[in-house]
C-alpha positions in Angstrom: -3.1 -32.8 4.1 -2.1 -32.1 0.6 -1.8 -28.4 -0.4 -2.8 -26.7 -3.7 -2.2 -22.8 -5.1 -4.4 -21.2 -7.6 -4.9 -17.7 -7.5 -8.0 -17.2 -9.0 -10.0 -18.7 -5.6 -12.7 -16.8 -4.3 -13.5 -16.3 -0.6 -17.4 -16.6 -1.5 -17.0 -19.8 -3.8 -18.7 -22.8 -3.3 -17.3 -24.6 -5.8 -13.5 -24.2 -7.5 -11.7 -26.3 -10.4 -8.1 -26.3 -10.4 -5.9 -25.2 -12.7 -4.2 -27.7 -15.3 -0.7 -28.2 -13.8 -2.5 -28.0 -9.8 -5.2 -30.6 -11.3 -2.2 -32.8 -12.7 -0.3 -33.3 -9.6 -3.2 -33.7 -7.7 -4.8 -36.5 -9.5 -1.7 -37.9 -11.2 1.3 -36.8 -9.1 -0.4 -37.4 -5.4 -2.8 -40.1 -7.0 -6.1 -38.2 -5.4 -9.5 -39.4 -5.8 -12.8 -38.3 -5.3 -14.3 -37.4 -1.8 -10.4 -37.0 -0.3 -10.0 -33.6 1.8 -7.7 -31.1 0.5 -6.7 -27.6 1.4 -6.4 -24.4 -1.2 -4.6 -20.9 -0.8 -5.2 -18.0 -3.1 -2.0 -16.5 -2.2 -4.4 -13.3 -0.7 -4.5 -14.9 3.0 -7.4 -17.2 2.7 -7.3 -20.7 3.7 -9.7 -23.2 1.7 -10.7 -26.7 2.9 -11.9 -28.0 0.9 -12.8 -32.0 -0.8 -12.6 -33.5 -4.5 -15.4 -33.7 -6.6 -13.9 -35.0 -9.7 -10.5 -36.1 -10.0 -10.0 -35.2 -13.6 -5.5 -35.0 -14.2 -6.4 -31.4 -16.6 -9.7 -29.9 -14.0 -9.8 -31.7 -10.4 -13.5 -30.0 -9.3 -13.7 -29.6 -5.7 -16.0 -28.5 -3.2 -15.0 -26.1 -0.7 -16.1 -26.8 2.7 -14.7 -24.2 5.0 -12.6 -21.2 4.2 -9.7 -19.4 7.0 -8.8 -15.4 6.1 -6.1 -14.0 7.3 -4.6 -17.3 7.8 -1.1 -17.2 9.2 -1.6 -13.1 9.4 2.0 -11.9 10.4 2.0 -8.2 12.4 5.3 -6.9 10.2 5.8 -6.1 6.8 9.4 -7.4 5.3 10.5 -6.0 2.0 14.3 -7.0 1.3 16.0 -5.7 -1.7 19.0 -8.0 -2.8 21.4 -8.3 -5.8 21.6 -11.5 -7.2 24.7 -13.5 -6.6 26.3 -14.8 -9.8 24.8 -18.5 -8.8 21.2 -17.8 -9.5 20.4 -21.0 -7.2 21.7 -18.9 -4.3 19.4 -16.5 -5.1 16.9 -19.1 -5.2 17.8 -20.6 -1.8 17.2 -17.2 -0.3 13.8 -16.6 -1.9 13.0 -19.7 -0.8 14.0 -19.6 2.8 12.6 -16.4 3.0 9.2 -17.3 2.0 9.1 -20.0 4.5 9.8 -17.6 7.3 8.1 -14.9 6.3 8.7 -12.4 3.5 6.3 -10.2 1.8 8.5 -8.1 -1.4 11.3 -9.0 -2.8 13.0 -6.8 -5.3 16.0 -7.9 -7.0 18.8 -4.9 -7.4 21.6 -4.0 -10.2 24.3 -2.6 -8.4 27.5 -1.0 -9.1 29.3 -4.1 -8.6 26.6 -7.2 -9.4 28.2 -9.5 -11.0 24.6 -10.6 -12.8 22.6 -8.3 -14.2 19.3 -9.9 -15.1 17.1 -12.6 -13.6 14.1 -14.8 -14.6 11.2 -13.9 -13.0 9.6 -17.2 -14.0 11.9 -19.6 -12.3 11.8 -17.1 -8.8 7.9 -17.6 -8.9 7.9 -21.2 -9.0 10.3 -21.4 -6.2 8.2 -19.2 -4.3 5.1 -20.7 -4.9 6.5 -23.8 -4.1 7.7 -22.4 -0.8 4.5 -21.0 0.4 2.5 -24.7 0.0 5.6 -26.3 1.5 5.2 -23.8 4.9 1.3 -24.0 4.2 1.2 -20.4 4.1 -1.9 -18.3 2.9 -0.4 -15.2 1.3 2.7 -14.8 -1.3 5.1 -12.8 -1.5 5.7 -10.2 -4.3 8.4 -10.8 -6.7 9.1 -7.5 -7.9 10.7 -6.6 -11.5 14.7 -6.6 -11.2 15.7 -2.5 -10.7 18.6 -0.6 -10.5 19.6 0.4 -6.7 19.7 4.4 -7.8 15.7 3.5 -8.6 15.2 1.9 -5.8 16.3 4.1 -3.3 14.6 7.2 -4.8 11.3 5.7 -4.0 8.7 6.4 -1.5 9.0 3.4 1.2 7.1 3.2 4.1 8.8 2.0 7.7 12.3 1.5 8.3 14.2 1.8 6.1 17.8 0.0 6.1 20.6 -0.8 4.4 23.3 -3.6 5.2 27.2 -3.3 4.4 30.5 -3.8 5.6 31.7 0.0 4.3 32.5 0.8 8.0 33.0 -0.2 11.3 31.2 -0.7 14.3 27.9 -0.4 12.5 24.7 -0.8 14.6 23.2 -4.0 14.4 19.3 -4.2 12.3 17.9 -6.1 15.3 18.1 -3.2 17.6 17.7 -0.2 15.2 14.7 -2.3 14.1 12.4 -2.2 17.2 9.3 -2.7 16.8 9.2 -1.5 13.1 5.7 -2.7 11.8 7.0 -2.4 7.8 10.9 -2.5 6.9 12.8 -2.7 3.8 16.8 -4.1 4.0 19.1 -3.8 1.3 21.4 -6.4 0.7 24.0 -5.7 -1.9 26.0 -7.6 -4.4 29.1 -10.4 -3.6 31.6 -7.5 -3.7 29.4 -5.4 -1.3 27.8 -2.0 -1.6 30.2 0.9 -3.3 30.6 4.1 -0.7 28.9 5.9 -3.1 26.0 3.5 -3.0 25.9 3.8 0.6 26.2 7.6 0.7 23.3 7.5 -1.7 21.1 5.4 0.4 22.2 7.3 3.7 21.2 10.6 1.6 17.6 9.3 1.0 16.5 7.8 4.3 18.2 4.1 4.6 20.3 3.6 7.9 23.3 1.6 7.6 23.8 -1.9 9.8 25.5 -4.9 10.8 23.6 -8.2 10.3 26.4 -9.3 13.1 30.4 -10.1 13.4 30.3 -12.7 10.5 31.3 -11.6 6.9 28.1 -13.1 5.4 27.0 -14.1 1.9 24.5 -12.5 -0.3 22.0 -14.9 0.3 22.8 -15.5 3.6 22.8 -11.9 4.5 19.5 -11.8 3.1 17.6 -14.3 5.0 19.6 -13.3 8.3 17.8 -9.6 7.5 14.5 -11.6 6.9 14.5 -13.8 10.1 16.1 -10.7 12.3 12.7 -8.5 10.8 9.9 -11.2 11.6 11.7 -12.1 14.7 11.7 -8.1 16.5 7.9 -7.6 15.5 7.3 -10.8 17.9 
């Protein structure tokens, strides 16, 4: 069944019009007509059902029939910080992957060595939103503003608290440090890796180092490997 986003639902609605561009591909993309069943997230963990009313292509009206909260409820909390690889749609790939697993903040980081320095918030939303209908997910993750690692690390953080590099040797690999951890954040750093100073940094306020695992790993792959290692411990 087709799947639409718009953030403005309401659990106690009765009644909801889509938005332009959801009411477009509905009527004129998918070629939906009225009394077909649809379902609706708000991105907040509720799960409409819901049927059309009027297919109009700028405000499909529909009625909602049922609603699900907590739909798809996961029991762990996954922040990863990354720095963006120079090819943005690396970066994309990760947020994207992520999302489908399971990911709920994503902060982009300026380090010492990132080779780009600035992102479009924008673009990373639509590949996110795109990622949560596509996994039929209830609740989206939050794409936070692109911040500099010294920032980052400085700030209260609940949980675990880790950061990935391949500074040393013989570091101790997330999935057992990470237990049972109900709320983790994982830094992943930049193409050319975290500086020592970085790391000292993050060891100074609270971040343990580790090994995602023998493999010298991309950025983006690094990041997803943290993601999937995080959802997969709080099983």
């Amino acid at each position: 069944m087709p799947i639409f986003y718009d953030p403005t639902l309401s659990p106690t609605a009765t009644h909801h019009t889509l938005n332009e561009e959801e009411s477009w591909h509905c009527v004129k993309v998918l070629r939906m007509g009225a009394g077909q069943p649809i379902s609706l997230i708000d991105g907040r963990g509720t799960l409409y059902e819901a049927r059309i009313e009027s297919a109009h292509p700028a405000r499909c009206q529909v009625s909602i029939e049922q609603t699900h909260p907590n739909h798809g409820h996961r029991n762990v909390h996954v922040h990863i910080a990354i720095a963006p690889p120079k090819n943005i749609e690396r970066l994309e790939w990760c947020i994207e992957k992520c999302t489908e697993i399971g990911i709920d903040s994503i902060t982009p980081l300026l380090c010492e060595r990132s080779e780009r320095r600035e992102v479009k918030p924008e673009r990373l939303q639509r590949v996110m939103v795109a990622a949560v209908k596509q996994s039929r997910k209830a609740y989206m993750p939050t794409l936070n503003p692109m911040v500099r690692l010294t920032h980052f690390v400085t700030q209260p953080h609940s949980g675990g608290l880790f950061i990935a590099h391949c500074n040393a040797p013989s570091l101790p690999p997330l999935r057992q440090l990470i237990g049972q951890q109900r709320s983790c954040a994982v830094l992943i750093g930049p193409e050319g890796d975290f500086s020592p100073h970085e790391v000292a940094m993050a060891e100074q306020h609270g971040f343990k180092s580790v090994s995602l695992g023998p493999s010298l790993l991309r950025t983006e792959t690094a990041g997803l490997v943290a993601c999937h290692l995080a959802n997969l411990m709080a099983q």
